[in-house]
Phi, psi and omega in degrees: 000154187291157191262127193089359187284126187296100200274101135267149175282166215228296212207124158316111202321307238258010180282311198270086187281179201289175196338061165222198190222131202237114194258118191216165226222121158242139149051254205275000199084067159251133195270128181227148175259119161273103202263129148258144150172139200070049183096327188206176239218100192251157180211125165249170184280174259200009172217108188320142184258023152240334186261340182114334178268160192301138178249006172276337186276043173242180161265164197253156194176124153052036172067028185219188186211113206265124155292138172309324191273320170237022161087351165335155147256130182216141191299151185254008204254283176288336168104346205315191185264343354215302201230171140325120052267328173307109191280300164280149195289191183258156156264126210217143173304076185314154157247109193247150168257099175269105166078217173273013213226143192236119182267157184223150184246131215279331186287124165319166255178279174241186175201000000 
């Protein structure tokens, strides 16, 4: 995790369903998806980097996240790109879990 990073909380874990997704709005309006699955709590930005729309309305599956509209895949760990038409990765988020409250630290991971 990043060292010095700027924790907000973003959501209540029990906010967050279970192999799903929670759309969540931080700080300056940065749109992020709160992915559960397996157990654990990823936080990507909240926009396909090739069309542009929310990926929290896509499905979760196998540790990725599919956009709805042309079926990208993208790693929820790396943000990566997995098939086509999306080329670029996602920018994706530590996550810590306190107590009951799920922080998400604002600082990018990758871009």
């Amino acid at each position: 995790m990043s060292e010095g990073a700027r924790w907000v909380k973003v959501a209540a874990l029990d906010e967050v369903p279970d192999e799903g997704v929670l759309a969540v709005e931080v700080d300056d309006d940065t749109p992020i998806a709160l992915v559960r699955t397996e157990g654990e709590v990823f936080a990507v930005r909240d926009v396909c980097s090739h069309a542009e729309v929310r990926l929290s309305e896509g499905e979760v599956e196998d540790g990725t996240i599919e956009c709805w509209l042309h079926g990208s895949c993208f790693d929820l760990r790396s943000g990566a790109a997995i098939n086509p038409p999306a080329t670029q990765p996602v920018p994706t988020y530590d996550v810590k879990i306190d107590g009951d409250d799920v922080l998400v630290s604002l600082d990018e991971k990758n871009s």
